[in-house]
SERO-4910 file (N, C-alpha, C, O; in steps of 0.05 Angstrom, whole numbers):
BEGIN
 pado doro    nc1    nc2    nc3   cac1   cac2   cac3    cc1    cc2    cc3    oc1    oc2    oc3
  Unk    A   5241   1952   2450   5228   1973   2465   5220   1995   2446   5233   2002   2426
  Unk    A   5196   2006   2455   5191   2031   2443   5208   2053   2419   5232   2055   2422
  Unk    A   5196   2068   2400   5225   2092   2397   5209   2105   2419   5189   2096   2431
  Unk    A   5224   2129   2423   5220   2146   2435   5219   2180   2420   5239   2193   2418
  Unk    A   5192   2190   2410   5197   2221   2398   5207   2206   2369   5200   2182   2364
  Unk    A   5227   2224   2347   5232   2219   2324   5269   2212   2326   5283   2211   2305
  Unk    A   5278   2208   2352   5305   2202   2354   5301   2179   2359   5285   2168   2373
  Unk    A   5330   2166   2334   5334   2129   2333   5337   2128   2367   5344   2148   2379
  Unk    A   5333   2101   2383   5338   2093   2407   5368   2095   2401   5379   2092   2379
  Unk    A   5382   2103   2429   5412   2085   2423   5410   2087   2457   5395   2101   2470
  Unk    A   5434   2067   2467   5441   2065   2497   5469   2080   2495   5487   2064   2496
  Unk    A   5478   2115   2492   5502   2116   2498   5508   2124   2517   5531   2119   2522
  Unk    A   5495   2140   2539   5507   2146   2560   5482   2146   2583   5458   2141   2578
  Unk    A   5492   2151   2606   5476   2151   2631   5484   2161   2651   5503   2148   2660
  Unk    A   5474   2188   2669   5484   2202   2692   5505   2186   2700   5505   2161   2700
  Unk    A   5525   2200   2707   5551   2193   2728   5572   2170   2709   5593   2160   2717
  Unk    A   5560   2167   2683   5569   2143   2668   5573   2154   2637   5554   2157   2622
  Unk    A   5598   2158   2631   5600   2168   2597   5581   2145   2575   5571   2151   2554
  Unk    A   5581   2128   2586   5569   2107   2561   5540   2103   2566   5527   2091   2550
  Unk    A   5532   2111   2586   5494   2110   2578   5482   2142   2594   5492   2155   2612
  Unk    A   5459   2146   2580   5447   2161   2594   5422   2177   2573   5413   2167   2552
  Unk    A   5413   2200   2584   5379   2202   2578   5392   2230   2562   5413   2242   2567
  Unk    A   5372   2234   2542   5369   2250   2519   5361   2277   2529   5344   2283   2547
  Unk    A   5375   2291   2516   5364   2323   2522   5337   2325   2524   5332   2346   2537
  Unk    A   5315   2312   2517   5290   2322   2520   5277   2311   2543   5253   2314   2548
  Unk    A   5302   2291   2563   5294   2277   2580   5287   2254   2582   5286   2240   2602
  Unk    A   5280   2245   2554   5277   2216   2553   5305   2198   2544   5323   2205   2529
  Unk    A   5302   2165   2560   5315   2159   2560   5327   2152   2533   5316   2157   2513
  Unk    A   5350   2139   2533   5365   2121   2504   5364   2098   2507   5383   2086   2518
  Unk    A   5345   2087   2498   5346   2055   2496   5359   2043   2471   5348   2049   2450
  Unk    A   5377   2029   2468   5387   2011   2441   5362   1989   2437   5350   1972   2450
  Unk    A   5364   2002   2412   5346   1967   2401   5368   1957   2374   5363   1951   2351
  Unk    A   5396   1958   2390   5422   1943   2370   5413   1914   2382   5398   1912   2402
  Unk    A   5421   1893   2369   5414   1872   2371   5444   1858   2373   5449   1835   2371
  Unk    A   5458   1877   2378   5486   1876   2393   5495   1881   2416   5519   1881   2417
  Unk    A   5485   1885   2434   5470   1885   2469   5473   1860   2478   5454   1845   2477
  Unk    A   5497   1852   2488   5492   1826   2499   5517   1828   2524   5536   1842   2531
  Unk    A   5504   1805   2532   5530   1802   2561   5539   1774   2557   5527   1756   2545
  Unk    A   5560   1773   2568   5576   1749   2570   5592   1748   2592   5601   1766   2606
  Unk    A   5596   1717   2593   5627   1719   2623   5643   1710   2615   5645   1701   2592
  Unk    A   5661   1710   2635   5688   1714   2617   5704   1688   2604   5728   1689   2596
  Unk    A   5682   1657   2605   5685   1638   2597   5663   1638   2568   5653   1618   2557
  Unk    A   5659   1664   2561   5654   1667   2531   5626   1643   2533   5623   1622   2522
  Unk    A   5611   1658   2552   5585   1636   2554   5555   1666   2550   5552   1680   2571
  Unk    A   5545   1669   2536   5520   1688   2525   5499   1679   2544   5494   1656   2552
  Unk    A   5483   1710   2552   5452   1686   2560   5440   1694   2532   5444   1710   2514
  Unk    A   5416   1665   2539   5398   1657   2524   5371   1652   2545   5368   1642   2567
  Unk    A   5352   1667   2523   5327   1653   2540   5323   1627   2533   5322   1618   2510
  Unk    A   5319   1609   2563   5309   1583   2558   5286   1574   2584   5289   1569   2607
  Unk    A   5257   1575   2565   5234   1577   2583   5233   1603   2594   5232   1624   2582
  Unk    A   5234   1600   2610   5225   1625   2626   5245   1641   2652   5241   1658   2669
  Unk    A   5274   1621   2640   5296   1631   2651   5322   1637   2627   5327   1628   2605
  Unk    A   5332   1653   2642   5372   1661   2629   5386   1639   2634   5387   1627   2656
  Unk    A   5401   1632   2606   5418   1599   2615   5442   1619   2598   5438   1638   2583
  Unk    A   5468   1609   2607   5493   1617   2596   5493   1593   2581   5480   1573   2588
  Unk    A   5507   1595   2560   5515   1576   2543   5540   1589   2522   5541   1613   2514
  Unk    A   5559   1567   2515   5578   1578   2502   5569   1589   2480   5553   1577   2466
  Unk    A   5580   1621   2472   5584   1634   2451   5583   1622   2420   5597   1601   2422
  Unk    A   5577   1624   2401   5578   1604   2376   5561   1617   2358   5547   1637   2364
  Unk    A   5564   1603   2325   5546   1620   2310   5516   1612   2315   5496   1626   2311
  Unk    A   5517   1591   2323   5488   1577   2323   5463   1584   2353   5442   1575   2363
  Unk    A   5486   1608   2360   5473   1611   2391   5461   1640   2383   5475   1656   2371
  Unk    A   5426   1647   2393   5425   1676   2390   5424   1691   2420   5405   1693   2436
  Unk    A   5443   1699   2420   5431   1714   2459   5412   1734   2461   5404   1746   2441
  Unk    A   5406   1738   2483   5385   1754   2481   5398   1781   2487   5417   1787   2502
  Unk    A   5381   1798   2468   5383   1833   2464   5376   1846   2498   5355   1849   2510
  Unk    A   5401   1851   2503   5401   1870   2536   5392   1896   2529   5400   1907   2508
  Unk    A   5372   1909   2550   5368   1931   2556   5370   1949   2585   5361   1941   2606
  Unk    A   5380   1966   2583   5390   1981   2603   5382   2006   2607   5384   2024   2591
  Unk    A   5375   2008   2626   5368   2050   2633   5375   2046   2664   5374   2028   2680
  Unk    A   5381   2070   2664   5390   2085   2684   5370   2091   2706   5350   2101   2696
  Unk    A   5369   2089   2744   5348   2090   2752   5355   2127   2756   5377   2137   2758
  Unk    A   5322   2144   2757   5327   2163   2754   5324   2178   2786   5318   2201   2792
  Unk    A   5330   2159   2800   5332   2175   2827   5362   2156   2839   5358   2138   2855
  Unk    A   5381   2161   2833   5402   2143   2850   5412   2160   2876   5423   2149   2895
  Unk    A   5408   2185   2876   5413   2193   2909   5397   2186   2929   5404   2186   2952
  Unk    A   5367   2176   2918   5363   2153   2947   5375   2129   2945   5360   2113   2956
  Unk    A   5391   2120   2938   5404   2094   2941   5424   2099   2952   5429   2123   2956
  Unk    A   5444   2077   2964   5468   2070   2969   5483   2090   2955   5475   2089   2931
  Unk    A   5501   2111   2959   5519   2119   2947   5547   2097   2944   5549   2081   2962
  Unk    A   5570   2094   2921   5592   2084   2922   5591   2055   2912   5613   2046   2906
  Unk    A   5571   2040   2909   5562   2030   2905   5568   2016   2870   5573   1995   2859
  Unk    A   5563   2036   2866   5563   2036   2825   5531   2052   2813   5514   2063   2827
  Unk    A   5530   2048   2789   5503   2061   2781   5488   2043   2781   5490   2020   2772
  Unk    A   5466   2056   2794   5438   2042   2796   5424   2037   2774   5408   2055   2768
  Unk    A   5427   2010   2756   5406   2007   2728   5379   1985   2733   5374   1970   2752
  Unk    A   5371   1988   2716   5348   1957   2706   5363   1957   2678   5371   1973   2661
  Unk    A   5360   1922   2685   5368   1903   2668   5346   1897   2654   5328   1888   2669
  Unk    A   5338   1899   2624   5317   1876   2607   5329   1862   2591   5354   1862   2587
  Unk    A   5305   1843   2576   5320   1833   2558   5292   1837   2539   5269   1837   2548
  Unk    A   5301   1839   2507   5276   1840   2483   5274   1827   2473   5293   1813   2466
  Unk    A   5242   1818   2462   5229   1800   2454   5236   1776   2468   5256   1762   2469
  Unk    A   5218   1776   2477   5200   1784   2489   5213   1806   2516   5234   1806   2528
  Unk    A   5193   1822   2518   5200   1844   2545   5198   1841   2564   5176   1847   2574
  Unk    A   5223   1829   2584   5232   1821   2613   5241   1832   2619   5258   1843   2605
  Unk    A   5239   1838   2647   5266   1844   2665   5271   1833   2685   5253   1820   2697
  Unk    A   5306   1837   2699   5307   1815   2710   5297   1833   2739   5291   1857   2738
  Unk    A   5296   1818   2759   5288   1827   2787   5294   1800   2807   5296   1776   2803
  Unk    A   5296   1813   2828   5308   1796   2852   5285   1795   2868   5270   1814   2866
  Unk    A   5278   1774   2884   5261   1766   2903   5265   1740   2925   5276   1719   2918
  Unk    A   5259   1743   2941   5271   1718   2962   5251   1696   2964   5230   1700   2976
  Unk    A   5259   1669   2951   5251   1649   2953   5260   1627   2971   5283   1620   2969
  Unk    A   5245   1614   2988   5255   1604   3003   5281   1619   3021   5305   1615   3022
  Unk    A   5265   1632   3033   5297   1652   3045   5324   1656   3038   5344   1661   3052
  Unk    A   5321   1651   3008   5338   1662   3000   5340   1687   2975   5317   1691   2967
  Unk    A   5364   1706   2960   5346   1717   2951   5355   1697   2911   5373   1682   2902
  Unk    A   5330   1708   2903   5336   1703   2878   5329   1713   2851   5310   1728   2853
  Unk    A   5336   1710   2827   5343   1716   2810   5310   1717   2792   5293   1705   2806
  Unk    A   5300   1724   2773   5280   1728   2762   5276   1741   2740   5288   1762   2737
  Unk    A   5256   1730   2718   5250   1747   2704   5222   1752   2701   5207   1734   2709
  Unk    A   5207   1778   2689   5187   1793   2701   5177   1803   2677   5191   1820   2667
  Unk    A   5155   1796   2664   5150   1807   2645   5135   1838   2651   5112   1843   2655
  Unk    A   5160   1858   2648   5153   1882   2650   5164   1903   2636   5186   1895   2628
  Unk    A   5160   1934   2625   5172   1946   2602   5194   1963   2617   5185   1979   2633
  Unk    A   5214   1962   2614   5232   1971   2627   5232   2004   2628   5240   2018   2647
  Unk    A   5220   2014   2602   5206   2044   2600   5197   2058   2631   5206   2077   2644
  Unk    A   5170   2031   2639   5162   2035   2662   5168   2036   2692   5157   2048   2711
  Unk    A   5189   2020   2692   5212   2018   2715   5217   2045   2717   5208   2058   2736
  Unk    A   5234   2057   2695   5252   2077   2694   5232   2109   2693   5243   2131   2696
  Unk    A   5206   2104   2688   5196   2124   2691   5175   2123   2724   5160   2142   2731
  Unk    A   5178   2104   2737   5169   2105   2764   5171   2131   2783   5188   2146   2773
  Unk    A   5165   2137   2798   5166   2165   2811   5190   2161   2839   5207   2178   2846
  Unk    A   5188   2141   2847   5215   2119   2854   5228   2096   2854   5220   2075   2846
  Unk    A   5245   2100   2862   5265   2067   2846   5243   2051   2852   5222   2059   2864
  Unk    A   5249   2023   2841   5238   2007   2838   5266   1987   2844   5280   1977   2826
  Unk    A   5272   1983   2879   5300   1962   2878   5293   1940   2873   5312   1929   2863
  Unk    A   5270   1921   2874   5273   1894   2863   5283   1886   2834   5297   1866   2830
  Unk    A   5276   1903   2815   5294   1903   2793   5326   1929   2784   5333   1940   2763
  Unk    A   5336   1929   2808   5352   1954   2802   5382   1930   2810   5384   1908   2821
  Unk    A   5398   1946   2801   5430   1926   2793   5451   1951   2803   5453   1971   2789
  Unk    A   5462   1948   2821   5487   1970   2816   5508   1961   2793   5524   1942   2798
  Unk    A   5508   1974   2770   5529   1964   2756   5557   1979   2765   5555   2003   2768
  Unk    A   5578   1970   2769   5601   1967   2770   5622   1956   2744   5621   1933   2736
  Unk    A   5642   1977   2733   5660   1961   2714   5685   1973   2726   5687   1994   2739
  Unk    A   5705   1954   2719   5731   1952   2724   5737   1952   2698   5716   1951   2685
  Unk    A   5759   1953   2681   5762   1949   2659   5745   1947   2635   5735   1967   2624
  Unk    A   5740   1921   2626   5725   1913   2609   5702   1898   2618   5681   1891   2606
  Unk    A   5710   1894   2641   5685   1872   2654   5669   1891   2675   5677   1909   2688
  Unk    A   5641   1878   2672   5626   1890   2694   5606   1871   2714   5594   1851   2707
  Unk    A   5606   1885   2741   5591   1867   2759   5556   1879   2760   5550   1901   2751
  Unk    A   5541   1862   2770   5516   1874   2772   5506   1860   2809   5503   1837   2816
  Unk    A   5504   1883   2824   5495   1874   2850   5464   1888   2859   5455   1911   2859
  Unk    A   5455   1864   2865   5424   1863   2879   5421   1897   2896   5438   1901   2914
  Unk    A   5407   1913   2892   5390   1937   2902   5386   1923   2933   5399   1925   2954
  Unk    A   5360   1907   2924   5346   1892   2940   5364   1879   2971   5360   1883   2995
  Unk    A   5378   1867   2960   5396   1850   2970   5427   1858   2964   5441   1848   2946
  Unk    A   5435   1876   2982   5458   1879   2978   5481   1862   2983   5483   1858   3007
  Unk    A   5503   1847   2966   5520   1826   2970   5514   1806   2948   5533   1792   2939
  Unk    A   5498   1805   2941   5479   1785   2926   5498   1799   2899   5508   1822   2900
  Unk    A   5502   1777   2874   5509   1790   2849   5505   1775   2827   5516   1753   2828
  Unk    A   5489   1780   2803   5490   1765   2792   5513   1742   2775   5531   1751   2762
  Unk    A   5509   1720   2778   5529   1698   2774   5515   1688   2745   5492   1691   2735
  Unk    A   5549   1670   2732   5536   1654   2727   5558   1623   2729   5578   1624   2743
  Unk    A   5552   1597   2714   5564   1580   2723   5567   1563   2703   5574   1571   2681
  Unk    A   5562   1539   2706   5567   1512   2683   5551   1525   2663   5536   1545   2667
  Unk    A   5558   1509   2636   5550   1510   2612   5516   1500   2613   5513   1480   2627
  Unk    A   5494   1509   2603   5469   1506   2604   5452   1511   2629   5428   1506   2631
  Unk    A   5472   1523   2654   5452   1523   2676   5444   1554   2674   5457   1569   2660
  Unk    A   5419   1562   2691   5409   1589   2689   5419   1607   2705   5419   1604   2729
  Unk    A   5429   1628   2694   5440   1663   2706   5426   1663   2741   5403   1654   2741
  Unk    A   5433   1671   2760   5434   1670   2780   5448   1689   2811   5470   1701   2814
  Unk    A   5425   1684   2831   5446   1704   2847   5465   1695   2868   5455   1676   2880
  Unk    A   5494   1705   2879   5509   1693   2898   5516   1713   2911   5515   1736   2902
  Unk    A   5524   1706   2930   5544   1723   2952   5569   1708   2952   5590   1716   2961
  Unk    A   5567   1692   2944   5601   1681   2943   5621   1683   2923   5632   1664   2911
  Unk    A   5625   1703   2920   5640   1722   2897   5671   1705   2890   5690   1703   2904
  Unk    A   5668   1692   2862   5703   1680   2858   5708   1654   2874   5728   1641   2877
  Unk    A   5684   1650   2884   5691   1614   2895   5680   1599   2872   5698   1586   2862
  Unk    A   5660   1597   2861   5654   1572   2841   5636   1587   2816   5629   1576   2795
  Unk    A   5630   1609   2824   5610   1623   2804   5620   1655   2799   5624   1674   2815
  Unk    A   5623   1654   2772   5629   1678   2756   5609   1704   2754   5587   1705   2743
  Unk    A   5624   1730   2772   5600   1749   2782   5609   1771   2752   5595   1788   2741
  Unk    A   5635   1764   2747   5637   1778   2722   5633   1772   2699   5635   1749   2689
  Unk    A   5621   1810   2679   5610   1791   2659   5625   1813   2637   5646   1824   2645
  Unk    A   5618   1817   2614   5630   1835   2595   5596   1850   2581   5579   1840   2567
  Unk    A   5597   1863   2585   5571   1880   2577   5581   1901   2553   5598   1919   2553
  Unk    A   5563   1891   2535   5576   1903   2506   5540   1909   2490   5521   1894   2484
  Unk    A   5543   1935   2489   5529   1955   2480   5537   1962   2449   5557   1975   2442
  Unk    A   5519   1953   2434   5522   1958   2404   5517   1990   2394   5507   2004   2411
  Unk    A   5521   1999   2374   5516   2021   2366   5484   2022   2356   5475   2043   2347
***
């Protein structure tokens, strides 16, 4: 993503959240660390494959893709309690993920769009917005759009995905690790 002004990007903090948020001059902090990655807790990375997120085990020979995150800048129209309202990207190429209902159900997506522009919308934008939630070390991401819905993931090589069935067969937790 972009720099922004003559300050390096970094992702450290974000309203309501010590670890991300937007720069004194108002603009946001984007990391372009190439240490931005998520994982679950079966130590499985996404990777772009085609035109979707596949988990695959962790390794040297695996490169995951560089997560990006900002903060949505209106979360008092949202759900309060919830967790913080973000968009999810990912770099190089510039995606983000977003939810939409296919076949009546909802699902998972990626969108080639600049996450800059999400976050500078005049309002949310819930098809790509995530309440993130962390407990410890691990964090959940739940559908705006579709509340209940969370991103999952599952077997080795299949693609990142959304469920409502939290802790039956698909892993809603992930470890989101933000590089310097």
């Amino acid at each position: 993503l972009e720099n922004l002004g003559n300050d390096k990007p970094t992702m450290e903090n974000y309203p309501g959240d010590t670890r991300f948020g937007a720069m004194s001059s108002g603009h946001p902090r984007i990391s372009s660390s190439p240490s931005n990655t998520v994982s679950d807790l079966n130590q499985q990375v996404w990777i772009l494959r085609g035109q979707s997120l596949v988990a695959v085990p962790q390794n040297n020979n695996v490169t995951p893709v560089t997560i990006a995150v900002l903060p949505c800048k209106y979360p008092e129209s949202l759900e309060q309690g919830k967790g913080i309202p973000i968009y999810l990207g990912i770099q190089n190429p510039d995606k983000c993920l977003f939810c939409e209902e296919v076949d009546g159900q909802p699902a998972l997506q990626l969108k080639e769009e600049n996450i800059l522009d999400l976050y500078n919308n005049p309002e949310p934008v819930k098809p790509f917005l995530f309440y993130h939630t962390q407990t410890g070390t691990t964090s959940t991401f739940e559908s705006v759009a579709f509340p209940g819905s969370f991103i999952a993931s599952s077997k080795n090589g299949q693609p990142i995905f959304l469920t409502s069935e939290q802790g039956k067969y698909h892993n809603i937790n992930f470890n989101l690790v933000l590089g310097p």
